[in-house]
FIKOLZA-1660 file (N, C-alpha, C; in steps of 0.1 Angstrom, whole numbers, plus 5000, padded with zeros to 4 digits):
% residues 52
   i   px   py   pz ch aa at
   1 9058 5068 8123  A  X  N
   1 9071 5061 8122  A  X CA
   1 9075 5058 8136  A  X  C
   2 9085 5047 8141  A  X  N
   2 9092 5045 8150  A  X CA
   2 9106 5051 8151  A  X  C
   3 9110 5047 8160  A  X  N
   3 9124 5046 8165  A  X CA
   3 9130 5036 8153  A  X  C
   4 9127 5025 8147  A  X  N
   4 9135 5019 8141  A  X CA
   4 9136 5026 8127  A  X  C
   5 9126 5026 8122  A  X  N
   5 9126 5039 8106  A  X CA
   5 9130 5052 8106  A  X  C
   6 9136 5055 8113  A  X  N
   6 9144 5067 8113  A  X CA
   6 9138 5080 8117  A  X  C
   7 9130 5080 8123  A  X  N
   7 9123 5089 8132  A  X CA
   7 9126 5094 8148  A  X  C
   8 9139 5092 8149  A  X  N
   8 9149 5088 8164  A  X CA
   8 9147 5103 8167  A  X  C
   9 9149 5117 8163  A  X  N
   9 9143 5127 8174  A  X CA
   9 9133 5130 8176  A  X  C
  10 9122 5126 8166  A  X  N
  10 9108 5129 8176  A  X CA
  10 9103 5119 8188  A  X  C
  11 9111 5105 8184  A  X  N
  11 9102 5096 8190  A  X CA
  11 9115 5092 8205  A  X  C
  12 9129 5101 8201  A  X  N
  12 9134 5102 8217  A  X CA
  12 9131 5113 8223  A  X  C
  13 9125 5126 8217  A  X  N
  13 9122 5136 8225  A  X CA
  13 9105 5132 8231  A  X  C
  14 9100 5125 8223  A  X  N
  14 9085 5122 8229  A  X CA
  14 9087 5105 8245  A  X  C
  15 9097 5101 8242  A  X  N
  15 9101 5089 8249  A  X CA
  15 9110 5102 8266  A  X  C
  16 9113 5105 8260  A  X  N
  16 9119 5114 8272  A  X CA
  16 9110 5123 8284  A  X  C
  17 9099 5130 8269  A  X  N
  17 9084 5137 8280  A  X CA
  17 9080 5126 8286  A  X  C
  18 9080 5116 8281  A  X  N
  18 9068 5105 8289  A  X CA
  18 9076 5097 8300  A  X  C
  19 9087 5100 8300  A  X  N
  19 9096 5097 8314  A  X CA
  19 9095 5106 8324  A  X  C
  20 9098 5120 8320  A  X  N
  20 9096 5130 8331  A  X CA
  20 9086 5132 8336  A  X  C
  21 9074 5127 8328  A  X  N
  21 9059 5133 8333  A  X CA
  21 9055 5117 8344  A  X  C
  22 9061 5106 8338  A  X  N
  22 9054 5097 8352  A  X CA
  22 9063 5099 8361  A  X  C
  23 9080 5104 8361  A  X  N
  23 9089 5105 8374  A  X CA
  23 9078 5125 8378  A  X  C
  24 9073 5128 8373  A  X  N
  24 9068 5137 8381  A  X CA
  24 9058 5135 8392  A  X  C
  25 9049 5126 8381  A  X  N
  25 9036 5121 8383  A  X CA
  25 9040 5115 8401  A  X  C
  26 9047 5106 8398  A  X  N
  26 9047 5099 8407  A  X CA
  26 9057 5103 8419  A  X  C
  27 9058 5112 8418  A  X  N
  27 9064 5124 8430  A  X CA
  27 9056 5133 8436  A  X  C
  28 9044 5135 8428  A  X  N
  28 9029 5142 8436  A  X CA
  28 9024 5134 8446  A  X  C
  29 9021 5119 8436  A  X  N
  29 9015 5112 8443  A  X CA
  29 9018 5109 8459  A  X  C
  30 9030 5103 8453  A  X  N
  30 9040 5099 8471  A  X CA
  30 9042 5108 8481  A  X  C
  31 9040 5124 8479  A  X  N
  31 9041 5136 8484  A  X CA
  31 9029 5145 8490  A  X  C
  32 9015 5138 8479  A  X  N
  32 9004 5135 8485  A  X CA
  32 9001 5125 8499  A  X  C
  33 9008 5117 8493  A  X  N
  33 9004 5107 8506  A  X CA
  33 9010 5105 8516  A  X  C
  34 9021 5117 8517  A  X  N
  34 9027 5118 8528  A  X CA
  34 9026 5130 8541  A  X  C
  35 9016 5134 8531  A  X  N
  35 9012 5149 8535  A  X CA
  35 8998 5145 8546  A  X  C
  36 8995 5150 8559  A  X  N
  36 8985 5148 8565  A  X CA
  36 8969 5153 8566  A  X  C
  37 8959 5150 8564  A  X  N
  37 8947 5154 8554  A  X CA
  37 8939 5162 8565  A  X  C
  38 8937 5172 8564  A  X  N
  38 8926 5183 8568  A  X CA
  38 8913 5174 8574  A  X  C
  39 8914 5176 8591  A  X  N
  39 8903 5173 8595  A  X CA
  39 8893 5183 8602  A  X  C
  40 8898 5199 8599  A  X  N
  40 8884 5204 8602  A  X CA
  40 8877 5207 8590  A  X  C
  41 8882 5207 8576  A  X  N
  41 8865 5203 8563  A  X CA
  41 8859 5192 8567  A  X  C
  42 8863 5184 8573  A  X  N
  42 8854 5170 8573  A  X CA
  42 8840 5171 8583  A  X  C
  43 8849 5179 8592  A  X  N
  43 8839 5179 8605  A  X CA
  43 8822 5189 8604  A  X  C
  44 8826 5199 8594  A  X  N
  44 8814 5209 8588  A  X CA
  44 8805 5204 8580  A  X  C
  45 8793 5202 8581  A  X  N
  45 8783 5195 8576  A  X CA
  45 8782 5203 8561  A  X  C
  46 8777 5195 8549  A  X  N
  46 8775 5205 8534  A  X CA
  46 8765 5213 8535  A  X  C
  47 8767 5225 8529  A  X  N
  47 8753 5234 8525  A  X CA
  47 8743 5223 8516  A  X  C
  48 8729 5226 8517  A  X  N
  48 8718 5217 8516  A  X CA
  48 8712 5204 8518  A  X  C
  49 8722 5200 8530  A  X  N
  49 8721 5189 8539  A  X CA
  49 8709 5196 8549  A  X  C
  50 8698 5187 8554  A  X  N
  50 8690 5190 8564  A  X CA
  50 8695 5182 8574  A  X  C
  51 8699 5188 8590  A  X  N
  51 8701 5182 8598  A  X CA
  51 8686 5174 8602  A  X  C
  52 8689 5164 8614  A  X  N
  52 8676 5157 8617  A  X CA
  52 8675 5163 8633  A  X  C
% end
């Protein structure tokens, strides 16, 4: 059922999670990319790489 057939609290409590989870979502992200990335993992070569 929708919103229009009379299903108005499941389908505003399910309309409401899916608001908070992309205004979450998209609060990691931006907070992610604001954040500055670890450059001594980079610099360590992987276990079972053979140097030359």
């Amino acid at each position: 059922m929708s919103g229009l057939n009379g299903d108005k609290s499941r389908f505003h409590r399910e309309r409401k999670q899916k608001i908070a989870r992309r205004k979450r979502t998209r609060e990691l992200l931006k907070g992610a990319a604001t954040q500055p990335r670890s450059v001594v993992g980079a610099a360590a070569p992987r276990p079972g790489t053979v140097s030359a």
